[in-house]
mmCIF file of the protein (N, C-alpha, C, O) and its ligand, coordinates in Angstrom:
data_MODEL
# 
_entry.id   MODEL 
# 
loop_
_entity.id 
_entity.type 
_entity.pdbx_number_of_molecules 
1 polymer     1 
2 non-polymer 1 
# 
_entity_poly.entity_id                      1 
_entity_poly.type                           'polypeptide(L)' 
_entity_poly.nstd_linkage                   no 
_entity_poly.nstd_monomer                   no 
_entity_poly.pdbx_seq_one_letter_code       
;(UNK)(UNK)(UNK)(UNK)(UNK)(UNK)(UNK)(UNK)(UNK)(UNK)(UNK)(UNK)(UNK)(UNK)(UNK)(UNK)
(UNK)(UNK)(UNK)(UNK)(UNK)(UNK)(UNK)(UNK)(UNK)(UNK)(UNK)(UNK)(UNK)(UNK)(UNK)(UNK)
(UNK)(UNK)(UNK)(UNK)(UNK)(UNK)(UNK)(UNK)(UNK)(UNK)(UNK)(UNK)(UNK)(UNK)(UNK)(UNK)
(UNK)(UNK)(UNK)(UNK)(UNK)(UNK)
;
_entity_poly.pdbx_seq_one_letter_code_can   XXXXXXXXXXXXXXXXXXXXXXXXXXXXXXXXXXXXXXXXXXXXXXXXXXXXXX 
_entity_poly.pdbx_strand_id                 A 
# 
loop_
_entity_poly_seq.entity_id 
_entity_poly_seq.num 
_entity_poly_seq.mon_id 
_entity_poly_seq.hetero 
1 1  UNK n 
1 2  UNK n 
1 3  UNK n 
1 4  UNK n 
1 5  UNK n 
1 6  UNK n 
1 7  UNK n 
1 8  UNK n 
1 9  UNK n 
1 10 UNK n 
1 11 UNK n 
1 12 UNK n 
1 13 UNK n 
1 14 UNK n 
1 15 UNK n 
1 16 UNK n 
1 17 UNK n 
1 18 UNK n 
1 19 UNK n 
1 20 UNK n 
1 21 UNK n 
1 22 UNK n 
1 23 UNK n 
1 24 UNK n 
1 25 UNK n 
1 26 UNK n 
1 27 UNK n 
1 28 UNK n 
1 29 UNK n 
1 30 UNK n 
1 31 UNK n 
1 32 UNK n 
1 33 UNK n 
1 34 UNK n 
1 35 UNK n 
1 36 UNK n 
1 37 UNK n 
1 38 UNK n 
1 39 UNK n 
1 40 UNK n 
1 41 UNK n 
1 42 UNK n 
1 43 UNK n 
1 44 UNK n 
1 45 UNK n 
1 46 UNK n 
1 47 UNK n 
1 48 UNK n 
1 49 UNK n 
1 50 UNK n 
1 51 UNK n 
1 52 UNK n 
1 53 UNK n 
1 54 UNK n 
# 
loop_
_struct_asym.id 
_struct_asym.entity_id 
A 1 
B 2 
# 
loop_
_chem_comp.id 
_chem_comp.type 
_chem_comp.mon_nstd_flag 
UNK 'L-peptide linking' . 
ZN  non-polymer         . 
# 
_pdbx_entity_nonpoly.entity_id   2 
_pdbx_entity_nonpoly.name        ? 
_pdbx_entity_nonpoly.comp_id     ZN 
# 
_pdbx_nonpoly_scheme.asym_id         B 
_pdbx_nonpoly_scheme.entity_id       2 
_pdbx_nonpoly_scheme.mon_id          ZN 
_pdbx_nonpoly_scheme.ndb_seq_num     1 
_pdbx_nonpoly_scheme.pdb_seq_num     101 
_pdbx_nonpoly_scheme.auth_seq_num    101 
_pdbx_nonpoly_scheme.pdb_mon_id      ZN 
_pdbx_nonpoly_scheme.auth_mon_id     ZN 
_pdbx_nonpoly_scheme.pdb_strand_id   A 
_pdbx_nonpoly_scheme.pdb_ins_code    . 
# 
loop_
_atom_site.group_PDB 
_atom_site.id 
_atom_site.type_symbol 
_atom_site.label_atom_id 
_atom_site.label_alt_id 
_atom_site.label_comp_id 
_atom_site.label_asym_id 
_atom_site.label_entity_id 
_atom_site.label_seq_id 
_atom_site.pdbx_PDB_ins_code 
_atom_site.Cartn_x 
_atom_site.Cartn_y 
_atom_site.Cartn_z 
_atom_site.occupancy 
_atom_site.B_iso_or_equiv 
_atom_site.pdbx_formal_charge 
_atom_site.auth_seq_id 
_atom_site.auth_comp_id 
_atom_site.auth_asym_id 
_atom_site.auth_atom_id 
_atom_site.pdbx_PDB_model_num 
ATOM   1   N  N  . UNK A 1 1  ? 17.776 -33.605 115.221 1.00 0.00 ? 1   UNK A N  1 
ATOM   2   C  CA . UNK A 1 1  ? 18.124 -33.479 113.809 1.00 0.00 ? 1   UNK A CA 1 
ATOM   3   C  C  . UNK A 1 1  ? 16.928 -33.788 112.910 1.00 0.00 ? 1   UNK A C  1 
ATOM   4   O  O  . UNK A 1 1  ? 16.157 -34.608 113.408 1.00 0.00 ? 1   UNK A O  1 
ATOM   5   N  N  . UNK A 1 2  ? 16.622 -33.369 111.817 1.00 0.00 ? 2   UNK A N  1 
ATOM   6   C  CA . UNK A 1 2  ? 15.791 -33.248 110.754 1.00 0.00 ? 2   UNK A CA 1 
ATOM   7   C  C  . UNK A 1 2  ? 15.936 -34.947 110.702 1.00 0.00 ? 2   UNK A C  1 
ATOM   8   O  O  . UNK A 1 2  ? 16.955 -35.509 111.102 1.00 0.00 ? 2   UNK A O  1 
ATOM   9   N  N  . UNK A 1 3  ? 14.721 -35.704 110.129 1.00 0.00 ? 3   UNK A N  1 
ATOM   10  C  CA . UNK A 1 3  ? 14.891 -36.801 109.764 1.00 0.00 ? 3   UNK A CA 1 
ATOM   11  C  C  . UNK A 1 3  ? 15.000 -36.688 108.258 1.00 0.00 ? 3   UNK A C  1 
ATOM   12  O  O  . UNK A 1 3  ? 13.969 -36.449 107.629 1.00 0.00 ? 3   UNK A O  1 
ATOM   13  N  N  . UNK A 1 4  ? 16.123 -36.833 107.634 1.00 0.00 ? 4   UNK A N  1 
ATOM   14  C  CA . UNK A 1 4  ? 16.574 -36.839 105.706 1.00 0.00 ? 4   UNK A CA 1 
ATOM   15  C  C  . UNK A 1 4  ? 15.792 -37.354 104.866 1.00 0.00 ? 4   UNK A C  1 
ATOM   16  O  O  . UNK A 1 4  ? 15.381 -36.764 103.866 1.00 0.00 ? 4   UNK A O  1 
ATOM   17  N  N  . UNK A 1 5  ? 15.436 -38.790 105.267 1.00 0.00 ? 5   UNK A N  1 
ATOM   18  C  CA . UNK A 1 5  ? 14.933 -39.709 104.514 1.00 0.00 ? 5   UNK A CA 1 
ATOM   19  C  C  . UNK A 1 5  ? 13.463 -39.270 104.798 1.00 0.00 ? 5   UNK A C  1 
ATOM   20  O  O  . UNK A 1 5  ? 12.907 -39.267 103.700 1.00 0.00 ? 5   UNK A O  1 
ATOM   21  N  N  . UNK A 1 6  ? 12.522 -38.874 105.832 1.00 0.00 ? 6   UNK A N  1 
ATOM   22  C  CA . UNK A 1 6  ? 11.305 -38.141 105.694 1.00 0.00 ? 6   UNK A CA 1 
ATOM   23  C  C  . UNK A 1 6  ? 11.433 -37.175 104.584 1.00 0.00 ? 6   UNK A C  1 
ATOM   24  O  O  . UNK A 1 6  ? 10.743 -37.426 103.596 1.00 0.00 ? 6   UNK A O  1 
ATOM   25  N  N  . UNK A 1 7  ? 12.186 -36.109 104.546 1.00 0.00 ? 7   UNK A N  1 
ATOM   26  C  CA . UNK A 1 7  ? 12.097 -35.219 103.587 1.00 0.00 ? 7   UNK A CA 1 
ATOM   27  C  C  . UNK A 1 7  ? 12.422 -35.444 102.534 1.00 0.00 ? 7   UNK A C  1 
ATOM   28  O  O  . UNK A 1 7  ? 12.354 -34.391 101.900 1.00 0.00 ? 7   UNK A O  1 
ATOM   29  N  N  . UNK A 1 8  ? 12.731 -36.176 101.972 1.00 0.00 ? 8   UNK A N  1 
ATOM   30  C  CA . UNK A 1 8  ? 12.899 -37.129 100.984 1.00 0.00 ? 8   UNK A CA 1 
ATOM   31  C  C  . UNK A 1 8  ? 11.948 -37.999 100.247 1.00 0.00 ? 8   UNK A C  1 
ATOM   32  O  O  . UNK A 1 8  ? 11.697 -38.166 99.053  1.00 0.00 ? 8   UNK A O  1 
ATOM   33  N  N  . UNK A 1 9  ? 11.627 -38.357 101.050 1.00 0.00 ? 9   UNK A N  1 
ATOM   34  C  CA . UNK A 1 9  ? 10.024 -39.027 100.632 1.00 0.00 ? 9   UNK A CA 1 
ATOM   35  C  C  . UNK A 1 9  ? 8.670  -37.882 100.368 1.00 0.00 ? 9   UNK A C  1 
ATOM   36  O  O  . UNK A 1 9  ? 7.729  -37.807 99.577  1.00 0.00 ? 9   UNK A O  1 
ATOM   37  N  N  . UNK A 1 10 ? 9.098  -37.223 101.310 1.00 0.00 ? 10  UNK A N  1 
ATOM   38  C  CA . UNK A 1 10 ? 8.052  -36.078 100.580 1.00 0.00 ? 10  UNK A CA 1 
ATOM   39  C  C  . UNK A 1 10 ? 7.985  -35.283 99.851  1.00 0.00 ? 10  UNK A C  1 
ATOM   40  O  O  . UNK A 1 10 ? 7.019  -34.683 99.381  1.00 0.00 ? 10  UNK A O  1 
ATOM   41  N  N  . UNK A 1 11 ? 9.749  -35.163 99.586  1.00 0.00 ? 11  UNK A N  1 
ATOM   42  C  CA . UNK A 1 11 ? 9.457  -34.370 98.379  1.00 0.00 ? 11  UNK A CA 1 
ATOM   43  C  C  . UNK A 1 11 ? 9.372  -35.203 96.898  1.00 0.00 ? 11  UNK A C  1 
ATOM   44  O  O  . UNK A 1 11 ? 8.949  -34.620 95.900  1.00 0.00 ? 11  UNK A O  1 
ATOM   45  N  N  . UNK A 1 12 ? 9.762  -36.455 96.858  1.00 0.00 ? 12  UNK A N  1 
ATOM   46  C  CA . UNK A 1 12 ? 9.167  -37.302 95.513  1.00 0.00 ? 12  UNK A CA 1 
ATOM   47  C  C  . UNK A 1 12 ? 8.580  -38.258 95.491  1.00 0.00 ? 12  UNK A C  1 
ATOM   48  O  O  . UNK A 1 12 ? 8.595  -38.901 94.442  1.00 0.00 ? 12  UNK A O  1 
ATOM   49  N  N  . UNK A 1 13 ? 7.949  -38.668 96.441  1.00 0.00 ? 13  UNK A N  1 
ATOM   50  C  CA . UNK A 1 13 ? 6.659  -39.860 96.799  1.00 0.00 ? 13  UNK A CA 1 
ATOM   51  C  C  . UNK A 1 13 ? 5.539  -39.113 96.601  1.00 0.00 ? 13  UNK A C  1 
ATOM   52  O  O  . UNK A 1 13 ? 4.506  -39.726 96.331  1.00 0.00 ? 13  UNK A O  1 
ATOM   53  N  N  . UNK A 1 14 ? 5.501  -37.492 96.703  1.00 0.00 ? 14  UNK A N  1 
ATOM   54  C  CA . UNK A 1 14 ? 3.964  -37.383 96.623  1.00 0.00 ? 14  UNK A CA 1 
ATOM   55  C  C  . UNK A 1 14 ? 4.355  -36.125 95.811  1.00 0.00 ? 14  UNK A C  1 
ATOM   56  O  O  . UNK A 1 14 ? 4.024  -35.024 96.250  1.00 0.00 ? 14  UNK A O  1 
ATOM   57  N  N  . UNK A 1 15 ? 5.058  -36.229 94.623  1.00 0.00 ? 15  UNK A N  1 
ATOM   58  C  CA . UNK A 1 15 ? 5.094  -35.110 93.408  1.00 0.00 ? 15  UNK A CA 1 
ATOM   59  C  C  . UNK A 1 15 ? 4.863  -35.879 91.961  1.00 0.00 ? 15  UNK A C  1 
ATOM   60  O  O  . UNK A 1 15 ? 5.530  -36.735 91.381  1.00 0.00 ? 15  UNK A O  1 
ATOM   61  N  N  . UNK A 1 16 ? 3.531  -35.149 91.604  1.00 0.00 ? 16  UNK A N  1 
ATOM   62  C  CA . UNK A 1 16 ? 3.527  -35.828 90.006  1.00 0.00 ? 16  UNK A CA 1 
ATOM   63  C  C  . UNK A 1 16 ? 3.747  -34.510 89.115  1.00 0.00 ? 16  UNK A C  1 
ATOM   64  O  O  . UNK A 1 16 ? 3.586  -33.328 89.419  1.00 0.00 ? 16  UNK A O  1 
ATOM   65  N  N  . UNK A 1 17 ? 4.206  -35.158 87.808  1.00 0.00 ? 17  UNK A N  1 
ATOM   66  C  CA . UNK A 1 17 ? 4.243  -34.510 87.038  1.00 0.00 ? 17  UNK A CA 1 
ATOM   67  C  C  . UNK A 1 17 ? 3.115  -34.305 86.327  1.00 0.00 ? 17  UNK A C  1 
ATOM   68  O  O  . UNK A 1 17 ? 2.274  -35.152 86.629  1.00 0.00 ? 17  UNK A O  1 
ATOM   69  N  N  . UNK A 1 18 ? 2.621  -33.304 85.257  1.00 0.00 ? 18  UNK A N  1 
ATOM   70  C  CA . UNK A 1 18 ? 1.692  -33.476 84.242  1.00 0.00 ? 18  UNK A CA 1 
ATOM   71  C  C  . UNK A 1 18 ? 2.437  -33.833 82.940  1.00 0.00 ? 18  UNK A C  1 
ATOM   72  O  O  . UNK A 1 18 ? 3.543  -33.339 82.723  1.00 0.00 ? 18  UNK A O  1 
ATOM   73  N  N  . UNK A 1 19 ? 2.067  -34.369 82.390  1.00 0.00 ? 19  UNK A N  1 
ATOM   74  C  CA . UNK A 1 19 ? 2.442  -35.020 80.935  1.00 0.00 ? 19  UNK A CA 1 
ATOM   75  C  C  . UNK A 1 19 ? 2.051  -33.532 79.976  1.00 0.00 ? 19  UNK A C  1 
ATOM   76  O  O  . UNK A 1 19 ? 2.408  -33.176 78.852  1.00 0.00 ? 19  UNK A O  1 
ATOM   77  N  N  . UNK A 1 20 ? 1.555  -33.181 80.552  1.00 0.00 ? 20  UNK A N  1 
ATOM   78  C  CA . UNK A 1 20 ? 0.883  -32.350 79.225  1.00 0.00 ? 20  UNK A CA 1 
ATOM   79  C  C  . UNK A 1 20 ? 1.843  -30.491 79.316  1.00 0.00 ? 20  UNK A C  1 
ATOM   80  O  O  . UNK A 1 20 ? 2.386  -29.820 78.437  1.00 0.00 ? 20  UNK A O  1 
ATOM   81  N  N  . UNK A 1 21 ? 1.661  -30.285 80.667  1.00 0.00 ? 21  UNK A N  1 
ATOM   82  C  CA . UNK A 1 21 ? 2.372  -29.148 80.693  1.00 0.00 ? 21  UNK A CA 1 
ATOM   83  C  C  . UNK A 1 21 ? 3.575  -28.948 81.559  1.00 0.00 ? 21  UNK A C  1 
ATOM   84  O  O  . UNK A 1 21 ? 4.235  -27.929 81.761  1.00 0.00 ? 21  UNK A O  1 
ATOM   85  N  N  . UNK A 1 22 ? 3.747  -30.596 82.187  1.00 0.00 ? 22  UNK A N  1 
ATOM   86  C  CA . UNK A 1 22 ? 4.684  -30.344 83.085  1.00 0.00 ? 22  UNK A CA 1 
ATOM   87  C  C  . UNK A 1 22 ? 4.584  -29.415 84.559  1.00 0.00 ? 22  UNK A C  1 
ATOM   88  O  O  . UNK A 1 22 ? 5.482  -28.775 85.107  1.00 0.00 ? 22  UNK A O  1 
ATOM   89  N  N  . UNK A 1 23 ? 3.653  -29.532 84.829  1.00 0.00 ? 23  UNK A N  1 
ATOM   90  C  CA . UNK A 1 23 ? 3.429  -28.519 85.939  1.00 0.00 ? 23  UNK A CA 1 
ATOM   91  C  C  . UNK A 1 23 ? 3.532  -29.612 86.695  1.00 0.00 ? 23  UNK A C  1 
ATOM   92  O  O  . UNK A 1 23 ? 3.162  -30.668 86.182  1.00 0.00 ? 23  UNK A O  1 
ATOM   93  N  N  . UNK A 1 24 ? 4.193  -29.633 88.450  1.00 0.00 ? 24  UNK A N  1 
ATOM   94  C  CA . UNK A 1 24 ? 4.438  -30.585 89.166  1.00 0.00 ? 24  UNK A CA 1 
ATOM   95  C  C  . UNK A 1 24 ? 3.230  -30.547 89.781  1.00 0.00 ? 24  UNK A C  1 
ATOM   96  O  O  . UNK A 1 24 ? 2.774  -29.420 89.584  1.00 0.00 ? 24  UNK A O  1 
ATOM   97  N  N  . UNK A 1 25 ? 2.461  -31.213 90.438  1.00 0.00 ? 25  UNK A N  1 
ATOM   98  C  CA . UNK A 1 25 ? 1.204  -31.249 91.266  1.00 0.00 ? 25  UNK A CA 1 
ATOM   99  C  C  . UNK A 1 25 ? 1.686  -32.461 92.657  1.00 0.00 ? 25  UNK A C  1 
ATOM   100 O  O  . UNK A 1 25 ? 1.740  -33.689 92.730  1.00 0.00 ? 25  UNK A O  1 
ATOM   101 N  N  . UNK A 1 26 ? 1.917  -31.528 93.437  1.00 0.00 ? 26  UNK A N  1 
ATOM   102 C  CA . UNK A 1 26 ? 1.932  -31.893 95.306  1.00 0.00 ? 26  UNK A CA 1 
ATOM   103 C  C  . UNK A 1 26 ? 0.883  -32.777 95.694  1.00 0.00 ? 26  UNK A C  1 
ATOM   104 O  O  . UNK A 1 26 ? -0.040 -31.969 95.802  1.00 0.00 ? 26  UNK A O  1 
ATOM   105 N  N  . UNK A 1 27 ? 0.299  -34.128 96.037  1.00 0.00 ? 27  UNK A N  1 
ATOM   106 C  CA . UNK A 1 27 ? -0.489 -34.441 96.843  1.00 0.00 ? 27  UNK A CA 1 
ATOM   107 C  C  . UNK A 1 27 ? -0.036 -35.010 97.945  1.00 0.00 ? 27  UNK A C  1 
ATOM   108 O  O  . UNK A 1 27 ? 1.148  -35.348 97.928  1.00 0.00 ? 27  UNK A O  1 
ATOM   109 N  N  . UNK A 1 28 ? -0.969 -35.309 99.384  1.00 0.00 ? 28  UNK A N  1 
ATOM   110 C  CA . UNK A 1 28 ? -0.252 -35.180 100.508 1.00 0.00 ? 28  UNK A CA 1 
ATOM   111 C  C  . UNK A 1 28 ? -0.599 -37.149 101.022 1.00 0.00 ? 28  UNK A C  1 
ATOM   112 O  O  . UNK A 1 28 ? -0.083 -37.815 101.919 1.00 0.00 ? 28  UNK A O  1 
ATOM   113 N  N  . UNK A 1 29 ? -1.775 -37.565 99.874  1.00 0.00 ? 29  UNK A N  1 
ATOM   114 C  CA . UNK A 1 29 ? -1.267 -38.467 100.062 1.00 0.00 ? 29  UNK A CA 1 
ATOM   115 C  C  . UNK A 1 29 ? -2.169 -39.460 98.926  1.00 0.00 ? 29  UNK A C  1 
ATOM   116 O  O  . UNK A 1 29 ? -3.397 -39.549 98.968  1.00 0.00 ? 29  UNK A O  1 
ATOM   117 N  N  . UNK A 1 30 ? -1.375 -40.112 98.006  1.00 0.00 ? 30  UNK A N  1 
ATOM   118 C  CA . UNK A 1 30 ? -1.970 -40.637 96.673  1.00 0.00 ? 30  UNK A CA 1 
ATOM   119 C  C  . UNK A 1 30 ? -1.850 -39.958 95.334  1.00 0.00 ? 30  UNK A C  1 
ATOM   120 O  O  . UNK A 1 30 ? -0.972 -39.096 95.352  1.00 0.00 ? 30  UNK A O  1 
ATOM   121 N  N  . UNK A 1 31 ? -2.365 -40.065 94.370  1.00 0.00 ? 31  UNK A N  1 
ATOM   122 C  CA . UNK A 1 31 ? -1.857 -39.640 93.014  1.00 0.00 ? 31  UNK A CA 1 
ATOM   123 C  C  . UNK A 1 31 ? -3.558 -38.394 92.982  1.00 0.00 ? 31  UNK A C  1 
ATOM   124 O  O  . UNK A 1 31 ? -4.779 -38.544 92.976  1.00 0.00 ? 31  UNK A O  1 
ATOM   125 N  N  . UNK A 1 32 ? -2.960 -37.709 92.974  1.00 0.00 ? 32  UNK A N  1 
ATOM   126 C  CA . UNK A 1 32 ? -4.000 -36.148 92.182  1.00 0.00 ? 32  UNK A CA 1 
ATOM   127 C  C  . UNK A 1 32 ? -5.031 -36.934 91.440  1.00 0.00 ? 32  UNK A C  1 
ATOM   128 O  O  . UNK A 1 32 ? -4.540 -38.017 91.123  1.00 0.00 ? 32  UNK A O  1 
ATOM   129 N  N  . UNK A 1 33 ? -6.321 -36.809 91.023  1.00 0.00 ? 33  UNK A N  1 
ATOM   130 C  CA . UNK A 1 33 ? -6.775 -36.709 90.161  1.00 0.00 ? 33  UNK A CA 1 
ATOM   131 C  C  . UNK A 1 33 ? -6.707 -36.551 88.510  1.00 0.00 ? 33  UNK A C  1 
ATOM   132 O  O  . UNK A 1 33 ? -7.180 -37.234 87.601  1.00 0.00 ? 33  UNK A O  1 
ATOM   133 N  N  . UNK A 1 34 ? -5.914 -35.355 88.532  1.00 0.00 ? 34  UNK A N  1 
ATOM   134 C  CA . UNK A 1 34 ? -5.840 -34.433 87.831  1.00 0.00 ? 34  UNK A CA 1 
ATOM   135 C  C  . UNK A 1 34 ? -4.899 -33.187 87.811  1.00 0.00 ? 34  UNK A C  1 
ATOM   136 O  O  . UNK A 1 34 ? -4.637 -32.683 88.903  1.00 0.00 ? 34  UNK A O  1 
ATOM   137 N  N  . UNK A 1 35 ? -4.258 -32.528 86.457  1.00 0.00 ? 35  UNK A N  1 
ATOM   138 C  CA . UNK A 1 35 ? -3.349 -31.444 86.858  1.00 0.00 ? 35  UNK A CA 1 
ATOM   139 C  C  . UNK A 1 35 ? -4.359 -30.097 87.241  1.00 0.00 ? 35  UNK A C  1 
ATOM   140 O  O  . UNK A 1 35 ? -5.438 -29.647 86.855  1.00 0.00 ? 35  UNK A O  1 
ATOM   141 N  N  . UNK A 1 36 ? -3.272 -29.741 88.279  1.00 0.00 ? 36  UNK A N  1 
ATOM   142 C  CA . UNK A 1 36 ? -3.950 -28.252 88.751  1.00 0.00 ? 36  UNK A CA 1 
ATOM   143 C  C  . UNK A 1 36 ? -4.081 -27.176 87.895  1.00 0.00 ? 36  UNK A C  1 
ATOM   144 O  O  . UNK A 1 36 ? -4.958 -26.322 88.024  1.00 0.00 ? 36  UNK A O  1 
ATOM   145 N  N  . UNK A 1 37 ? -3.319 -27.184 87.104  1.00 0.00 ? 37  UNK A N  1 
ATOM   146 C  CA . UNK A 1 37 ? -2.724 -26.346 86.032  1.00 0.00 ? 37  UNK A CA 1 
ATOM   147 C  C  . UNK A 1 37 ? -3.749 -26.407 84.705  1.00 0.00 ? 37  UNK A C  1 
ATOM   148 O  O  . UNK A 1 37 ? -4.517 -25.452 84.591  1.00 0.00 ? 37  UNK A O  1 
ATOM   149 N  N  . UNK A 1 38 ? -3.805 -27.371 83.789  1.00 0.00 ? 38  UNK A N  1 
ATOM   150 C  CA . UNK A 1 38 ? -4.140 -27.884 82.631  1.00 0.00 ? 38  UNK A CA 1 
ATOM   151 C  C  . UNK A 1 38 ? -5.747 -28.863 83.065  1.00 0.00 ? 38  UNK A C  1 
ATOM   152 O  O  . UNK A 1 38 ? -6.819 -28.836 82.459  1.00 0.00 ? 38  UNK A O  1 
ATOM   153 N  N  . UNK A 1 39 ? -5.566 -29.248 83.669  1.00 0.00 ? 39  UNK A N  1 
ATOM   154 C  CA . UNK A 1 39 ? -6.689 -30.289 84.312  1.00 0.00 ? 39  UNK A CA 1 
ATOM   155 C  C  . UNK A 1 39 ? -6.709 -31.759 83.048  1.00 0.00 ? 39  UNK A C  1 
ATOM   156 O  O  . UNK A 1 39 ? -7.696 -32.429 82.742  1.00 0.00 ? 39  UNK A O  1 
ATOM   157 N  N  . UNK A 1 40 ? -5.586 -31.877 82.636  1.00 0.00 ? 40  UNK A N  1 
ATOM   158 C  CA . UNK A 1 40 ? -5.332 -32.989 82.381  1.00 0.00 ? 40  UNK A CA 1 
ATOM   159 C  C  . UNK A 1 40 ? -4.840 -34.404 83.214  1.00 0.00 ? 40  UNK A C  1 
ATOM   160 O  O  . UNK A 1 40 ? -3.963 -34.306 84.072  1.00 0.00 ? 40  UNK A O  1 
ATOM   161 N  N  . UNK A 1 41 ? -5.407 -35.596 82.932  1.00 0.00 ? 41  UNK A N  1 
ATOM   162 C  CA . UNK A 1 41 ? -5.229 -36.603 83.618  1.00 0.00 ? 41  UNK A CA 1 
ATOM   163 C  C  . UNK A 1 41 ? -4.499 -37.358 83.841  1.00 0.00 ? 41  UNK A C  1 
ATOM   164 O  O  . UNK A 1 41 ? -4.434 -38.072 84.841  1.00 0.00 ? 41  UNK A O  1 
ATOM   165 N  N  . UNK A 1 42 ? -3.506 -37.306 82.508  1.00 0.00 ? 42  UNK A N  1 
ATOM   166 C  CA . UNK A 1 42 ? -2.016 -38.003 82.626  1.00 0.00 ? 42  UNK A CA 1 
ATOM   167 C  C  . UNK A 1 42 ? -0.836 -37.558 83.617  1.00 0.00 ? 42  UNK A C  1 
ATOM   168 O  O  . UNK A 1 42 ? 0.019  -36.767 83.218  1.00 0.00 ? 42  UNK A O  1 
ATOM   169 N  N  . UNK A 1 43 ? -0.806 -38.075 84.900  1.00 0.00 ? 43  UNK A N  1 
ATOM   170 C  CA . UNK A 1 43 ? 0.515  -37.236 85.312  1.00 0.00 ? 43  UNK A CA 1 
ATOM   171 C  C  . UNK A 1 43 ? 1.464  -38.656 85.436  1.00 0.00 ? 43  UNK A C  1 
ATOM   172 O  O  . UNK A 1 43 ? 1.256  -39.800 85.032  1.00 0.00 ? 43  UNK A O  1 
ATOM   173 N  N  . UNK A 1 44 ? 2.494  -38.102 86.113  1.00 0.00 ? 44  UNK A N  1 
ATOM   174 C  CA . UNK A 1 44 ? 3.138  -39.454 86.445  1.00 0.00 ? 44  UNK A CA 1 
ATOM   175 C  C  . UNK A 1 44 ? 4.372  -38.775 87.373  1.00 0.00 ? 44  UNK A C  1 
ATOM   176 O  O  . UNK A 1 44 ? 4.881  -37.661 87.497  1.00 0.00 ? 44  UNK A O  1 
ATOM   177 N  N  . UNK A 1 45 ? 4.574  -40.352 88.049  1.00 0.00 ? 45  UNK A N  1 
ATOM   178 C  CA . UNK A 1 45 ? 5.502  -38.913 89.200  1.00 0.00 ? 45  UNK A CA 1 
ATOM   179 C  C  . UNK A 1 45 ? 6.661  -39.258 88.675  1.00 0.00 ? 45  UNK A C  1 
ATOM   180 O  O  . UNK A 1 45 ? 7.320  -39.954 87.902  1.00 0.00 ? 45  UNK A O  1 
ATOM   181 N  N  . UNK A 1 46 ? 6.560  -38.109 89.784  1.00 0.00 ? 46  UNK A N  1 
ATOM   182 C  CA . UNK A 1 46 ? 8.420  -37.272 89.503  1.00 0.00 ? 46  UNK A CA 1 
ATOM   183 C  C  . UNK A 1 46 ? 9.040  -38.194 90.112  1.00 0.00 ? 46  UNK A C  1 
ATOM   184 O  O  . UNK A 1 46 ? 8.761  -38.845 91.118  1.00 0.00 ? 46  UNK A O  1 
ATOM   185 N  N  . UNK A 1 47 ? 10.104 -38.195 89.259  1.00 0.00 ? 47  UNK A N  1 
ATOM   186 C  CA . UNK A 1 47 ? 11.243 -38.936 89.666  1.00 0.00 ? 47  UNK A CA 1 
ATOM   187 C  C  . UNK A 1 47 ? 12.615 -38.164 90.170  1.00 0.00 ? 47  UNK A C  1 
ATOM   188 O  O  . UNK A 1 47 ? 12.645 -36.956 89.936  1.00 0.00 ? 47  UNK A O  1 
ATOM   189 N  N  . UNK A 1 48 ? 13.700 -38.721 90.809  1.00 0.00 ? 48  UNK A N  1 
ATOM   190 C  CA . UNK A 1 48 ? 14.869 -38.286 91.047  1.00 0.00 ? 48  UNK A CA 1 
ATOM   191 C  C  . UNK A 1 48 ? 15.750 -38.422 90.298  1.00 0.00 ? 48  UNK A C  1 
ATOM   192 O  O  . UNK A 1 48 ? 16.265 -39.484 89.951  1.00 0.00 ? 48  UNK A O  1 
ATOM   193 N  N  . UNK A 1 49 ? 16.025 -37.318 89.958  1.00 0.00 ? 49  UNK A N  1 
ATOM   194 C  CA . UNK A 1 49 ? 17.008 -37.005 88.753  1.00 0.00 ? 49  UNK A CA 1 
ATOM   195 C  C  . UNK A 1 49 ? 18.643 -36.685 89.578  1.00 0.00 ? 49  UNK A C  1 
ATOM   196 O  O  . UNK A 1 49 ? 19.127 -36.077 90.532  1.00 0.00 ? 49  UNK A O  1 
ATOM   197 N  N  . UNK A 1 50 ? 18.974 -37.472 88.568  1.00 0.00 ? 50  UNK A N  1 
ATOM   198 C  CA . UNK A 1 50 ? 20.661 -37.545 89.020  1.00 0.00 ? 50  UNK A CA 1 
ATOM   199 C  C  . UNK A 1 50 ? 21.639 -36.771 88.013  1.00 0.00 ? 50  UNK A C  1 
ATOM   200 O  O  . UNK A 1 50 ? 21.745 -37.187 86.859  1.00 0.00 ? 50  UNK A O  1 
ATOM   201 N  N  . UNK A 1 51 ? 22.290 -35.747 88.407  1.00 0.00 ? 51  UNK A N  1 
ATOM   202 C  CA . UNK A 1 51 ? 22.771 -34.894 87.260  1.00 0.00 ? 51  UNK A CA 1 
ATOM   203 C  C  . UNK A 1 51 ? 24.305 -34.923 87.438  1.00 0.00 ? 51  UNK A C  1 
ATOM   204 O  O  . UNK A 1 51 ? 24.969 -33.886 87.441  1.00 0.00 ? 51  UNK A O  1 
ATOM   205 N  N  . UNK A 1 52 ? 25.050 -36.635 87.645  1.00 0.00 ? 52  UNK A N  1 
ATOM   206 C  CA . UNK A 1 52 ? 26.162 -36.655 87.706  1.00 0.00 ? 52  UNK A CA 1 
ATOM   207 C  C  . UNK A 1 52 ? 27.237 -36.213 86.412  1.00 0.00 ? 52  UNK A C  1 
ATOM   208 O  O  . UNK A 1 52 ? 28.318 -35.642 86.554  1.00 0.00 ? 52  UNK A O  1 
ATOM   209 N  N  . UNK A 1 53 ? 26.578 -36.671 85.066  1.00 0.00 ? 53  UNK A N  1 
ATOM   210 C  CA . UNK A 1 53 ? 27.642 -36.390 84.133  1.00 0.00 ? 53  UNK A CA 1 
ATOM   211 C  C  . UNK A 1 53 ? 26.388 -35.493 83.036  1.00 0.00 ? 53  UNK A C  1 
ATOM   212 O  O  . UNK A 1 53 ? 25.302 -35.868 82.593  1.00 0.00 ? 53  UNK A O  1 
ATOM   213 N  N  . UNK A 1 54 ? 27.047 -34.369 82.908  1.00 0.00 ? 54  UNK A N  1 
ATOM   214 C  CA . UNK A 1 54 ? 26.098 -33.332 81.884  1.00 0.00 ? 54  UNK A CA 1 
ATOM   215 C  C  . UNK A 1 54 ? 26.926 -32.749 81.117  1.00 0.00 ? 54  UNK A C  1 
ATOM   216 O  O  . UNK A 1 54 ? 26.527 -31.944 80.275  1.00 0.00 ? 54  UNK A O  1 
HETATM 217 ZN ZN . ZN  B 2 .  ? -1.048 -29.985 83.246  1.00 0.00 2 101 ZN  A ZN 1 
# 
């Protein structure tokens, strides 16, 4: 069986956001530099969003 909690961690332990354009930037291990997109320096990661009551 797939391990859950691996895929899990990889998909939001190593996703930042950019502040500036929102483009998500993947690293495989630590915080980017920089956005890929914009090449701005502010990112911040992504978080898990819970979309129980909308
Ligand atoms: Zn950007």
């Amino acid at each position: 069986m797939v391990d859950f909690k691996e895929s899990m961690a990889r998909r939001f332990n190593n996703v930042f956001v950019c502040q500036r354009c929102n483009a998500t930037n993947r690293s495989s291990s630590g915080k980017p530099p920089q956005c890929r997109k914009c090449g701005s320096q502010r990112l911040r990661l992504k978080k898990k969003k819970r979309k129980a009551a909308a």
